[in-house]
C-alpha positions in Angstrom: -14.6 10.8 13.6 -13.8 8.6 10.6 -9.9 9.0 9.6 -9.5 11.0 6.5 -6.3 11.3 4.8 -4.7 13.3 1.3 -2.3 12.8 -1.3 -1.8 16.4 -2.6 0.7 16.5 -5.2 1.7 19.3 -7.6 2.1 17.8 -10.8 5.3 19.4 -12.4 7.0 16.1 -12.9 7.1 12.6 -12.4 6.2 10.4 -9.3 9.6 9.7 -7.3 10.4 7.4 -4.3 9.6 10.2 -1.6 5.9 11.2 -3.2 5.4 7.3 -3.8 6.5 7.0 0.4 4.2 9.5 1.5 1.1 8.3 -0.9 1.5 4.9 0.7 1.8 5.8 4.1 -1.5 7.3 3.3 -2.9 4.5 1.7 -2.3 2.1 4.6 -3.0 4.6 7.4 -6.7 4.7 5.9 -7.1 1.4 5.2 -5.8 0.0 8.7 -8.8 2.3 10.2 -11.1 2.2 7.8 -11.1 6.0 6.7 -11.1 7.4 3.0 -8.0 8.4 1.1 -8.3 11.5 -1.4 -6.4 13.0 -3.8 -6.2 16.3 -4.4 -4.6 18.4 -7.4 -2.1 21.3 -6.6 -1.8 22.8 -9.8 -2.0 26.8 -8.6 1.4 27.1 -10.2 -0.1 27.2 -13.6 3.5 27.8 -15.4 4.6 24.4 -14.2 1.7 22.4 -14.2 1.9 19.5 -16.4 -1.6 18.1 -17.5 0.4 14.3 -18.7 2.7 14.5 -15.2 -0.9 14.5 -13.7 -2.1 11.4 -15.5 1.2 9.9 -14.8 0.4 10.0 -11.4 -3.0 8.3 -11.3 -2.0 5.6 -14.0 1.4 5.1 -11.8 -0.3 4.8 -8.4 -3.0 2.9 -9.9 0.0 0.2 -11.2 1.4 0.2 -7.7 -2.4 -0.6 -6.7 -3.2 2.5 -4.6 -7.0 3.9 -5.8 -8.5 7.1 -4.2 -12.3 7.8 -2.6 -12.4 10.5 -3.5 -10.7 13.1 -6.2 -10.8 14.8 -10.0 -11.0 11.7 -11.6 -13.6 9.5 -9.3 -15.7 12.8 -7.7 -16.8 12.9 -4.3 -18.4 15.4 -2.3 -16.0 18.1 -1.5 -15.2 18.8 -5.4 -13.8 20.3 -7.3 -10.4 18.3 -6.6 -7.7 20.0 -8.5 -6.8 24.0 -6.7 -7.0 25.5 -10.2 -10.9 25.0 -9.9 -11.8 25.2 -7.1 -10.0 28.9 -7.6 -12.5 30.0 -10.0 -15.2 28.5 -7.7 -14.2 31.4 -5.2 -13.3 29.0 -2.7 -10.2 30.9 -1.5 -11.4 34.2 -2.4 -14.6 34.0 0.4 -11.8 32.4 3.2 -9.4 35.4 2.8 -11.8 37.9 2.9 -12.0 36.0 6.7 -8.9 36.8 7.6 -8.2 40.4 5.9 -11.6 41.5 8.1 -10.3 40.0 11.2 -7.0 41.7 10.9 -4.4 38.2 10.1 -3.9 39.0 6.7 -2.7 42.4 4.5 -2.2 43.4 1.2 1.3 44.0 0.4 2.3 46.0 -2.6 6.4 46.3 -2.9 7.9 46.2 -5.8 10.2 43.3 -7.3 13.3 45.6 -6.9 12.0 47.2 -3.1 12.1 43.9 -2.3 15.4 43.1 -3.6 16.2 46.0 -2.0 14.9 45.2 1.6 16.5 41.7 1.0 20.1 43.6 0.2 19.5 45.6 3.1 19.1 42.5 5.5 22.6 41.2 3.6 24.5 44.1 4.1 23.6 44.6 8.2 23.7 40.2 8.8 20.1 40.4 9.6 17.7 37.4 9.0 16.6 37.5 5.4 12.6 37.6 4.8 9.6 39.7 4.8 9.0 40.6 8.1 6.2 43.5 7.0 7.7 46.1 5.6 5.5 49.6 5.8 2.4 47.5 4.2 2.2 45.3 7.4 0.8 48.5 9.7 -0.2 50.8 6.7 -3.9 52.6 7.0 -6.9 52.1 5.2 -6.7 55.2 3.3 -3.1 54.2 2.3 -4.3 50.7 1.0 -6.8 52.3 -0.6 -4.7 54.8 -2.6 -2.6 52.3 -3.6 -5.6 50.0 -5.0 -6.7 52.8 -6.7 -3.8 53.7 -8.5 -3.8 50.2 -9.8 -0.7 48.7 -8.0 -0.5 45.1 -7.7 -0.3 43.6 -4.7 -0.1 40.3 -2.5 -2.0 39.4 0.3 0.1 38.0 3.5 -0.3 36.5 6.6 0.3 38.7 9.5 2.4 36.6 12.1 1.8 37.4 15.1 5.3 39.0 16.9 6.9 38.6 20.1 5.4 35.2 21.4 6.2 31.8 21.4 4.4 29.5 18.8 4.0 26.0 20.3 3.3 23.0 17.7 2.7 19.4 17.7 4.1 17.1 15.8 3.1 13.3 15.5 6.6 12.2 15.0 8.2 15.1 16.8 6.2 16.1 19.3 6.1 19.7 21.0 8.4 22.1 19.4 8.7 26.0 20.0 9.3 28.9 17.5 9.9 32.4 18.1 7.5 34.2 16.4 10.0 37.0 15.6 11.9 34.7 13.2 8.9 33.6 11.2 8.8 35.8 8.0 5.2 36.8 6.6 4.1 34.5 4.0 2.3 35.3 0.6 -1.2 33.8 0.6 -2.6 35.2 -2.4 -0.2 35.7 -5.3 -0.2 38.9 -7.7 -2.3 37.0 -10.0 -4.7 35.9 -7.7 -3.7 32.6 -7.3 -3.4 31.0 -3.7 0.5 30.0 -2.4 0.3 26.3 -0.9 0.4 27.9 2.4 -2.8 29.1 2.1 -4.4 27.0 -0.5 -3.5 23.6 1.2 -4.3 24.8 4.4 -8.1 25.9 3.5 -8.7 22.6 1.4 -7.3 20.2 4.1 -10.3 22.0 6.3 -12.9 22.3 4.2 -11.9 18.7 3.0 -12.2 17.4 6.6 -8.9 15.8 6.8 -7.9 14.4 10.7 -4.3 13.6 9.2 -1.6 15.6 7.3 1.0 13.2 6.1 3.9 15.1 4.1 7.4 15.1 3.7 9.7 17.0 6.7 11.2 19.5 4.0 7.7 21.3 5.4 8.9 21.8 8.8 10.5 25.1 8.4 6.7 26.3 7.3 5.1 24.5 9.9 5.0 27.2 12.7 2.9 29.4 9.9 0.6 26.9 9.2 0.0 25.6 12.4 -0.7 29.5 13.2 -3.4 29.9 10.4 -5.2 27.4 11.8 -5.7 29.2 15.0 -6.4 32.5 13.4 -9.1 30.9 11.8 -10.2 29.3 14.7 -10.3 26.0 12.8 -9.7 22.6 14.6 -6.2 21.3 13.5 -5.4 18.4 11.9 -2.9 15.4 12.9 0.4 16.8 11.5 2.7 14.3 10.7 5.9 15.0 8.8 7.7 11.8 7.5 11.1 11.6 8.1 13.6 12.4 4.8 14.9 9.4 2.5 18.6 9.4 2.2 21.2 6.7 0.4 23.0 4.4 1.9 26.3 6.9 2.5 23.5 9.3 4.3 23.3 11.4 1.5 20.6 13.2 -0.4 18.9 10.7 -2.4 20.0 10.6 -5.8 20.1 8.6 -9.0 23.4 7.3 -7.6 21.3 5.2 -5.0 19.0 4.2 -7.3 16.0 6.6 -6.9 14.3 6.9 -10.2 11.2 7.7 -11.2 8.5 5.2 -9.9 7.5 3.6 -13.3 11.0 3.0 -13.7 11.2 0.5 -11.5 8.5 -1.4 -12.9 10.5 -1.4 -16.3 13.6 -2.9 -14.5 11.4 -5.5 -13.3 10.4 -5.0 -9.9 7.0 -6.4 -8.7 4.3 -3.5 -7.0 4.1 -6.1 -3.8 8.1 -5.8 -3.4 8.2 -2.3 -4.2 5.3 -1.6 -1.6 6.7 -3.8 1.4 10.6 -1.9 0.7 9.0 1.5 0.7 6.9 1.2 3.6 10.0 0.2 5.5 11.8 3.3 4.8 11.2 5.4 8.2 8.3 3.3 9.6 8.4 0.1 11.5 6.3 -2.5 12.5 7.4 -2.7 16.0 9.1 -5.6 15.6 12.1 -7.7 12.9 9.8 -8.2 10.2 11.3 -6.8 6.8 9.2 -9.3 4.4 5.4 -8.3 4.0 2.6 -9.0 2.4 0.4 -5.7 1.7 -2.5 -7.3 4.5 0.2 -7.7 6.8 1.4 -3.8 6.0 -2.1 -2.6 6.9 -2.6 -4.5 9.8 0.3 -3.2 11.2 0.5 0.1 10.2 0.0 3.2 13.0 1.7 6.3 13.4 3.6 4.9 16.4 6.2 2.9 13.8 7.1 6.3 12.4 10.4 7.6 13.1 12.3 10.9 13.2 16.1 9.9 11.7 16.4 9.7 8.1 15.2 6.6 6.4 18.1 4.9 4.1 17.2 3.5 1.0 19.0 0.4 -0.1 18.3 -0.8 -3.3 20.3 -4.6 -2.7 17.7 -4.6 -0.2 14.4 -3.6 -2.9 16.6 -6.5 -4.9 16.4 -8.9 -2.4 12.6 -8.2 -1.6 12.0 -9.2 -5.1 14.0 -12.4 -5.5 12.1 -13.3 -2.4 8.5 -12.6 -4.1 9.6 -14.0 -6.8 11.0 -17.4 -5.1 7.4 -17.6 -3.2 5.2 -17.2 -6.7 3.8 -20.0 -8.8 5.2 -20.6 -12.0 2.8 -20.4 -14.1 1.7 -16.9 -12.5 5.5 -15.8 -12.5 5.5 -16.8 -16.1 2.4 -14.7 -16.9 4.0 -11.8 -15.1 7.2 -12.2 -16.9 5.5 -12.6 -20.5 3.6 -9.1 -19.4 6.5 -7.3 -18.1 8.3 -8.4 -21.7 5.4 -7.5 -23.9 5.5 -4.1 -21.7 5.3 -0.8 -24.1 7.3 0.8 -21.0 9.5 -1.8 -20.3 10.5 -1.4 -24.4 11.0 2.2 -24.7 12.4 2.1 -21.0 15.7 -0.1 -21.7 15.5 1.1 -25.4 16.9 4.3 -24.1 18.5 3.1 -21.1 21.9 4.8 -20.3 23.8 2.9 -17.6 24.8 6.0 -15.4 25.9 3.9 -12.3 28.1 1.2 -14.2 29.8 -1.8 -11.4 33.5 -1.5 -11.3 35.1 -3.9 -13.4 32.2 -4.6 -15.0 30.7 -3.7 -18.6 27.8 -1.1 -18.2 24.3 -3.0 -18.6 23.3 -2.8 -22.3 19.6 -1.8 -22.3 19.0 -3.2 -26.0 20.7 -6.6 -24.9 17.8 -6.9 -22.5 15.1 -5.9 -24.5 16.6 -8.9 -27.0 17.1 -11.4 -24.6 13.1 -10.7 -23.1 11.7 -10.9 -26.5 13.8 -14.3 -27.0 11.9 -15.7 -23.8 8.4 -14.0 -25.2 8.6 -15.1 -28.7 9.8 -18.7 -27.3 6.5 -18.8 -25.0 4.1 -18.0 -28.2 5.6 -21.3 -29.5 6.8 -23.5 -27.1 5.0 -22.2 -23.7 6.1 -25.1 -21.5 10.0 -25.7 -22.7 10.0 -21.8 -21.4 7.9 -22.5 -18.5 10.4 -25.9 -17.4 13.4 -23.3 -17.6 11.5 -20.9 -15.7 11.5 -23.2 -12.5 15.2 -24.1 -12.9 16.0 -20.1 -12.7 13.2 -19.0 -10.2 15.3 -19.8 -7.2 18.4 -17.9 -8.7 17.3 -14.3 -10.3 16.1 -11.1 -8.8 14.0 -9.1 -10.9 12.0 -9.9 -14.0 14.3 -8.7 -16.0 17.2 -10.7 -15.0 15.6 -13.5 -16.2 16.6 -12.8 -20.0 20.0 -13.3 -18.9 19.3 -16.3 -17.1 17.5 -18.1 -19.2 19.1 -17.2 -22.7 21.2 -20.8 -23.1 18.1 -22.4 -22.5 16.2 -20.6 -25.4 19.0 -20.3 -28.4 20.8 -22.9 -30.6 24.2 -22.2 -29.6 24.6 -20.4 -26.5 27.6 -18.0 -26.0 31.0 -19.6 -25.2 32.5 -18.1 -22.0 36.4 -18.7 -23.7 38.2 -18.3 -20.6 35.6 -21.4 -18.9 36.9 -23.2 -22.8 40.4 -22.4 -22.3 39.7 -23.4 -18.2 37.9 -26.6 -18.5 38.5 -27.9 -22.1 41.8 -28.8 -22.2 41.2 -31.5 -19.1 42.5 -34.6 -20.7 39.5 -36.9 -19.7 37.3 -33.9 -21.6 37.3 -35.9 -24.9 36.4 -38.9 -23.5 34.0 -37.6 -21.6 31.7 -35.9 -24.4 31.8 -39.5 -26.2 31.1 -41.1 -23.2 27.7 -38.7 -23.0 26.8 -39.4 -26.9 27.0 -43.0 -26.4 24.5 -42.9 -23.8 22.4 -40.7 -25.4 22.5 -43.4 -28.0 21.4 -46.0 -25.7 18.4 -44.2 -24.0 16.3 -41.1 -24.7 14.9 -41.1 -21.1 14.7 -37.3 -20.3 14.7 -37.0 -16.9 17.5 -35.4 -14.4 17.8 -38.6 -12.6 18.6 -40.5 -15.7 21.4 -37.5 -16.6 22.9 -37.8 -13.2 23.5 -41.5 -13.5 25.4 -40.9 -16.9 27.9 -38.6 -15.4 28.3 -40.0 -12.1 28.7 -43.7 -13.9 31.8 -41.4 -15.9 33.1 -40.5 -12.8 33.5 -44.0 -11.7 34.6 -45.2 -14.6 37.8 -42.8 -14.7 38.3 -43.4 -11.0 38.0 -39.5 -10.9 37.8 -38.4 -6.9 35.1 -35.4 -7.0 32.4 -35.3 -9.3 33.5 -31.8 -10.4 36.2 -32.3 -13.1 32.7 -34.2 -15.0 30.1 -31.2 -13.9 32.4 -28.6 -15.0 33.0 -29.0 -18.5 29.6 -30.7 -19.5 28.0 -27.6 -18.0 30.1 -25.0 -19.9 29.5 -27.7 -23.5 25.7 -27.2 -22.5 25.3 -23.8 -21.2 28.5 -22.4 -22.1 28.9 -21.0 -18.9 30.3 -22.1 -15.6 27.6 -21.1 -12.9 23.8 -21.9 -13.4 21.1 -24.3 -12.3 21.8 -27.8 -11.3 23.3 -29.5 -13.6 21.5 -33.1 -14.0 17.6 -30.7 -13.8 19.1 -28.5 -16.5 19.3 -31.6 -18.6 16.0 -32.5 -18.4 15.0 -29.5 -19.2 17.1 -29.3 -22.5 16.2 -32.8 -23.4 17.9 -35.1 -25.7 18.3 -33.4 -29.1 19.4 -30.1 -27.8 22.5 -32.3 -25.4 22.7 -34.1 -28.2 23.7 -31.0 -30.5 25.3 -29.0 -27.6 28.0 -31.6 -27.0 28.7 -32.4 -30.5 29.7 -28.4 -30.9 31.9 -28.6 -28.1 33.6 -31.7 -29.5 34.5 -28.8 -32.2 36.5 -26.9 -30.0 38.4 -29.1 -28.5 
């Protein structure tokens, strides 16, 4: 039987790290066996459904480069792919007519406040709270039928069976038991006629075929039930796997703190969908051996159920950063370039930092200022239009040295303005060394001499000063032409960020420093 697998997500908000987890674990799960991947809508909570959440979704995974066989918005042959429809096709009407007729399902028809009441009740005597059947779970026919007459509303819930053991099978988990007795009776068809998940996702992933439930473990606690409809069907059960939950790097709940935000977002901040992909697939799945870095071939390839484990899996986002400065050391320039020029030309990436509120600011630290980055990544876009390779030479010099795309606005802004910003305590620091004077002439009178632009011809400049003054190390020379040129006191090497600013701009650089001396 060919491996089919669904992403079934209820579109109330937008895509975060644990949906994006499980969507990818279903993406490579199908592609490593060659099944089909589908995507179905649960929108039967039509007072949360959000129609643009929905096309979030699709647009979003289609970004991170996930594609479905089969759903509302490619078709296939079990459609309609959204719940909402395939509700008014009578899908789930005709399956729980199955189960009211062979005795696994009731109508139930308490009140709101008699079951606040019954809840109370269970309060007040320390008894487990839930619908265990109240006087609807063994009522009559002619008592149903009175009460439909009348015109009360009513749900319709599964009868659990009592006094037995449930045994399930997890693929992560393996066998677990469950005393029936503690399982309440879930709703299956809501007052207004609309299915509850436990039913509704239950008949599609049948009628859909699907070998392979991937979901998240907050599901466990309604696994028993589920597991249970299955067999009062008398349907063949899926592969039930239940991915382990994602927590921070303290072991907490995943929060904002951590760095969980919503999955666009992280395309805004400048993360590449390869990185993204290879640090999510290794939250709570392994390959079976040390590999961290992966290509998404190398994902598939490796990818089985067996890697999956039960303990939480920690999300570190130095690690997601570290991913990326890796892909982004390993691409060409000139394709790194055409990525960065997209990612700054990004309608996202504008209105993202535009807005930008820095909630997790570094100690000690000024909190990141989202219009200084949007100004610093239009400075390296409008640059490009003009100029395309003075922008791509300082590209290579910071490629080995940034992290995300949009670290590179920082990185590269003395390379791309007229007078780059002064770090005053590197002035105050490096400035007031009393070979400094000398030092800057020195450098214009070479410049004079020669307008060979190359690092190699820089390097003999300042090491023939060194020699000159009889200086020991090379770094009383480094120090203060860097911070005259760059005005800072870290950055690429010294002599290849020379040829990359070229004669005139040294030439200009240096005779501003000789101003604030």
């Amino acid at each position: 039987m060919s491996v089919r697998v669904r992403f079934a997500p209820s579109p109330t908000g937008m895509l975060h790290v644990g949906a994006l987890r499980t969507v990818l674990f279903d993406h490579l799960f199908a592609k490593h066996l060659g099944g089909q991947h589908i995507l179905r809508i649960e929108d039967t909570d039509r007072t949360r459904y959000n129609e643009e959440s929905e096309r979030e979704f699709v647009e979003t995974l289609h970004w991170v480069g996930i594609d479905f066989d089969e759903g509302p918005h490619v078709g296939g042959p079990h459609a309609p792919y959204r719940q909402s429809e395939r509700k008014e096709a009578g899908i789930y009407a005709e399956q729980i007519q199955i189960l009211l007729a062979n005795g696994h399902a009731y109508k139930a028809f308490e009140t709101p406040e008699e079951l606040d009441e019954m809840r109370e009740y269970q309060k007040i005597n320390k008894l487990s709270t839930g619908y265990y059947g109240g006087k609807w779970r063994d009522a009559t026919p002619e008592q149903v039928s009175e009460a439909e007459a009348s015109g009360k509303p009513y749900v319709i819930r599964q009868r659990m069976p009592r006094d037995v053991k449930i045994v399930t099978q997890d693929a992560i988990r393996g066998r677990v038991e469950v005393d029936s007795n503690l399982l309440t009776d879930p709703v299956l068809i809501k007052a207004d006629g609309m299915p509850t998940y436990h039913f509704a996702a239950m008949v599609d992933d049948h009628l859909m075929k699907i070998t392979h439930v991937l979901r998240g473990d907050e599901w466990l606690p309604s696994f028993p039930m589920h597991w249970t409809l299955y067999e009062q069907f008398g349907w063949e059960k899926p592969v039930f796997v239940h991915c382990p939950v994602i927590v921070g790097t303290d072991g907490k709940k995943l929060s904002k703190r951590h760095g969980a935000t919503r999955v666009l977002d992280y395309g805004a901040q400048g993360y590449t969908k390869d990185a993204l992909k290879n640090f999510i697939a290794l939250i709570g799945w392994s390959p079976g051996d040390e590999r961290e870095v992966m290509t998404e071939a190398e994902l598939i390839e490796a990818f089985s159920l067996d890697g999956m484990q039960p303990s939480p899996g920690q999300f570190d986002i130095e690690k997601l950063r570290w991913l990326n400065g890796h892909r982004i050391r390993k691409m060409d320039p000139n394709d790194l370039l055409d990525a960065l020029l997209s990612f700054a030309r990004d309608p996202y990436t504008e209105s993202y930092w535009a807005t930008f509120v820095d909630e997790n600011p570094v100690p000690n630290k000024p909190p990141i200022d989202g219009k200084e980055i949007l100004r610093k990544l239009k400075l390296i876009s409008d640059t490009a239009t003009n100029d395309r390779p003075y922008v791509l030479a300082a590209l290579k010099e910071e490629q080995q040295r940034v992290q995300t795309l949009a670290d590179f606005g920082e990185a590269m802004e003395f390379f791309l303005v007229e007078e780059p910003e002064m770090d005053e305590k590197a002035i105050a620091k490096w400035f007031k060394e009393p070979h400094v004077p000398e030092l800057f002439d020195w450098i214009l009178a070479k410049l004079d001499e020669s307008r060979v632009e190359t690092a190699e011809h820089y390097e003999t400049i300042v090491k023939a000063f060194q020699s000159h003054k009889g200086l020991e190390k090379l770094g009383p020379v480094v120090h203060p032409t860097r911070v005259a040129l760059t005005g800072k006191t870290a950055g690429p090497g010294l002599f290849e960020l020379m040829a990359v600013l070229g004669h005139d701009r040294i030439e200009r650089r240096i005779r501003r420093a000789q101003g604030m001396l």
